[in-house]
N, C-alpha and C positions, 0 to 999 in steps of 0.2 A: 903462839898458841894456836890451838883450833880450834874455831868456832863456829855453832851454830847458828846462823841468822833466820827464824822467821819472820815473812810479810818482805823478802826481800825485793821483790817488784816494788812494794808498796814505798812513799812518802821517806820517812825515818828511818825504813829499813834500807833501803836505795844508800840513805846518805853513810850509815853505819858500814854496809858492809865498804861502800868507798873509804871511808877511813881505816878499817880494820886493816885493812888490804896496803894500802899505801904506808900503814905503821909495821908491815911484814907479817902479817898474819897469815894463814890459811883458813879461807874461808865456803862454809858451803852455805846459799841460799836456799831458800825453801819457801816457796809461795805456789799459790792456786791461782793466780791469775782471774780471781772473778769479775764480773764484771757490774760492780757495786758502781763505777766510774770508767771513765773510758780506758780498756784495755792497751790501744795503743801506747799511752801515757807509759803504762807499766812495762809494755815492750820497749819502747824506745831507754827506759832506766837498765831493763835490764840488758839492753845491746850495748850500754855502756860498762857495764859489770864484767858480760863475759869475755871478752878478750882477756881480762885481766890476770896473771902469774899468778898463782895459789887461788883461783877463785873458780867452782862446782855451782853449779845451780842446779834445782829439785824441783821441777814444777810435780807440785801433789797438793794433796788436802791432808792439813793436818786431823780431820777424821778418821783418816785410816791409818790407824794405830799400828799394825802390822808393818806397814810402810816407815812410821815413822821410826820404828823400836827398828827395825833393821839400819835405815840409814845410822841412829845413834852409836848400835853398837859397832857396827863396820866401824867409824870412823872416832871413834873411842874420845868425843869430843872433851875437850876442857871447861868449855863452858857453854852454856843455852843461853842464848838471845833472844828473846821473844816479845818477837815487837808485831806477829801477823794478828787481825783481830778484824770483828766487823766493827766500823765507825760508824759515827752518825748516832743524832739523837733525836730527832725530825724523822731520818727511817725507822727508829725502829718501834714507832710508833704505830705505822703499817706492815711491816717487813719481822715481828718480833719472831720468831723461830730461826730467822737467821742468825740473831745473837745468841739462840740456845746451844747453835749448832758451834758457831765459830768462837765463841765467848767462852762458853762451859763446858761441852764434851769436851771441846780440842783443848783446852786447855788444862781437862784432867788426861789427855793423852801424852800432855808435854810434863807434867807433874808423873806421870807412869812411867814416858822413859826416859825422866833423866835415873829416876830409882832404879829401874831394872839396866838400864847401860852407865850407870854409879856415874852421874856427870852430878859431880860434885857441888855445882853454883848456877844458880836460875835466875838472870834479870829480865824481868818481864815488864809491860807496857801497862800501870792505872791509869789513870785518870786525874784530873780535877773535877770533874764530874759526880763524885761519889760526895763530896761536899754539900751535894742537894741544895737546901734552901738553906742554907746557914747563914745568917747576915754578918756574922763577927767577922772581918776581915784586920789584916791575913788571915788566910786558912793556914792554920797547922796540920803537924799530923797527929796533934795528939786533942784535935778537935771530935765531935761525934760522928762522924757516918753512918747512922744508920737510918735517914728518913732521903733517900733518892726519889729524887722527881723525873726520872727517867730509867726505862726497864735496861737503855744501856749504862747508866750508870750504878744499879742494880747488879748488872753482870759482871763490873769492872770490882764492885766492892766484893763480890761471891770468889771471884779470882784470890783477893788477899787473903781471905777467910782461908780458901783452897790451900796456899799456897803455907802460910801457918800451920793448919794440920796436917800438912807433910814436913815441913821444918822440924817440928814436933816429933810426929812417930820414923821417919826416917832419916833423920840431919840433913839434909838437903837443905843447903843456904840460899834461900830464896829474899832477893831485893827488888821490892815494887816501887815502880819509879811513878809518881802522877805527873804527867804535863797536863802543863795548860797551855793549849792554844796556840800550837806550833807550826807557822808558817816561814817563808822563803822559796830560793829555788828549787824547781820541781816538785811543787805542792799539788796539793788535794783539789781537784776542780769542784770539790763539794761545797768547801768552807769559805769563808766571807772573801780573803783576800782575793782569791782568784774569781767568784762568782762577781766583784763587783768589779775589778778590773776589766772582765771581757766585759760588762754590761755597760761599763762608761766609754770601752771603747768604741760602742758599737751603738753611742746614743740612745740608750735605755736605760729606763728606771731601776735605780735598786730598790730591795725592800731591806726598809730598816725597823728595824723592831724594837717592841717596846717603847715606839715615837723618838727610839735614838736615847731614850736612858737607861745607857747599859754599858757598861765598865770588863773589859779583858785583857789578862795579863799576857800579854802578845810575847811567843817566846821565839828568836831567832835561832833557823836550822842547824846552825853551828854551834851556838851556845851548848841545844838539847842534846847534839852530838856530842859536846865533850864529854857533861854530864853522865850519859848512859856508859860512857869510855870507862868514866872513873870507877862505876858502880861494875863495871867487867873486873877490875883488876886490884882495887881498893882492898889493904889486907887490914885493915882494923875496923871494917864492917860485924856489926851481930850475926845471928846464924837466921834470924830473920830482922827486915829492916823494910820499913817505909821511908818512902824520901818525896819530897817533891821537888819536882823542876821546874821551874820558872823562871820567868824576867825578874822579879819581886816590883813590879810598875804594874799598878792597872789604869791603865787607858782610856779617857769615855770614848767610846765608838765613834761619835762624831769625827774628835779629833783627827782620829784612822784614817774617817775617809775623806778630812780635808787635806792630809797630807797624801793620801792616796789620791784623791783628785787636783792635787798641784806638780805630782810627780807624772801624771799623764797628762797634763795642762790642758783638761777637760773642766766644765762647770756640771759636777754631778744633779742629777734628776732624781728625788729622793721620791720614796711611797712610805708615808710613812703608816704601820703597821702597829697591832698590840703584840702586848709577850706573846708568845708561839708556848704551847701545852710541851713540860718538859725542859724549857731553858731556863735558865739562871740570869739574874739582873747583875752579878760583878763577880768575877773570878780574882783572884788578887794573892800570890803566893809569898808564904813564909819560906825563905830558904835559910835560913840558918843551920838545920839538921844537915842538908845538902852542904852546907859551906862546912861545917864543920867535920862530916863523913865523908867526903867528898872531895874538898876543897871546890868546888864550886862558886864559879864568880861569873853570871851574865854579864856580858859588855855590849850587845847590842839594841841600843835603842829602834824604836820601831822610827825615827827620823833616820838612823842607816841603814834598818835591816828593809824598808821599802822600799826606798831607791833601788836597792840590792834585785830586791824579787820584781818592780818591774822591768829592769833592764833584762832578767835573763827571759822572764815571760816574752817581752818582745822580741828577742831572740828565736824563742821556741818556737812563735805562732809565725815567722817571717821563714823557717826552716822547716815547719808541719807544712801540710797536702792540704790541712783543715782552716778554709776561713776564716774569716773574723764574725761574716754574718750569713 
């Protein structure tokens, strides 16, 4: 097939179009390269992309609809991948206009042209996030959404809405995927894993929040990768469908970082901190929906998927320009 991948610098998308690619795909990336996090990061994923047989990369903004409605129709894709987005729940508490821009316009521009260049099926990027303060765990998907404690996950739940009334007035099969909490190699230098790994290496405190009681379904990069796989190609999906992706394990955070601090054979420097305005005390996923549309089945524990991520981290940081301190 041919597909579209946005956010392909980024995190998920990096890993997607590397699969897509190596299952025989044809694939075109589509990222803006912002610099939400260090742009190197994103060059360096996507210098491993473009050599690659069947694979185009787009640097642009999905704001400019013109732009994007032409790349779709040229290349008359089979399917939308949409995984670019602005992250962070902590930014967008300072930063909110960034998520109107990348959250909502662009994504009523990808919801435009798959209608107008007729691309049949749209897997996009939710959240767990949109689950707010819900204490019932697992979260389902047929739990409420509608009280978000944060304006990004506010944007992510405005997307399904979105996303619904175009399923709705134009059949466009749109499948929203929620991750929770997806680390591994070549991760996000924003989110816990990585911020606390370079801080233990480098003999500093981390902040741990909520004094450390706080429970996340920590989901390995390969697992989330199949999953999005499935929901690309999967033909007894609805014409619209939520799904979540997860480990189905929530984790207290401590644990995290004692196996993260035994896998760098540091003795971590804890601060410990209150909830942070906007986060959530346990994330913790129902995949049944997933298993059953899907066939989805997590196999990595965060005792293998850590080890995982810091051997390539060390990797990374012994082959960047960029120090440790």
């Amino acid at each position: 097939m041919k597909i579209l991948v946005t956010g392909s610098a980024g995190f998920i998308g990096f890993h997607m179009c590397r699969t897509l690619l190596q299952s025989g795909h044809t694939v075109v990336g589509w990222d803006n390269f912002n610099d939400y996090y260090d742009v190197a990061l994103k060059e360096r994923r996507h210098a491993h992309l473009e050599p690659c047989a069947g694979y185009t990369g787009v640097r642009a903004d999905l704001c400019d609809y013109e732009a994007l409605l032409a790349c779709c129709r040229q290349n008359r894709f089979d399917v939308f991948c949409h995984l670019a987005a602005q992250a962070g729940v902590r930014y967008s508490l300072e930063h909110p206009f960034a998520y109107q821009k990348a959250n909502q316009e662009a994504f009523l521009n990808v919801l435009e042209a798959c209608r107008h260049a007729e691309i049949e099926r749209l897997v996009y990027a939710s959240s767990s996030s949109v689950y707010g303060g819900n204490t019932k765990l697992p979260f389902s998907e047929t739990d409420p959404v509608d009280t978000p404690v944060s304006l990004y996950a506010a944007t992510k739940k405005s997307n399904e809405l979105m996303a619904h009334a175009y399923t709705h007035l134009y059949g466009i099969r749109t499948v929203g995927l929620r991750f929770f909490t997806v680390y591994g190699p070549w991760g996000r230098p924003d989110m816990a894993m990585w911020l606390f790994t370079e801080a233990m290496l480098q003999g500093k405190s981390i902040k741990v929040f909520n004094h450390g009681d706080m429970r996340r379904d920590f989901t390995y990069i390969d697992d989330t990768v199949k999953g999005v796989s499935a929901a690309l190609f999967a033909e007894t999906l609805a014409p619209y469908e939520i799904i979540n992706l997860g480990n189905h394990r929530s984790e207290n955070l401590m644990d995290m970082i004692r196996t993260l601090a035994a896998c760098l054979g540091v003795e971590p420097r804890l601060e410990m901190c209150p909830l942070q305005p906007g986060d959530v005390t346990a994330t913790y996923a129902d995949i049944e929906r997933a298993r059953e549309r899907l066939g989805f089945e997590p196999e990595t524990p965060i005792s293998e998927g850590i080890p995982k991520f810091v051997a390539w981290y060390k990797a990374y940081r012994a082959l960047s320009s960029e120090p440790l301190s």
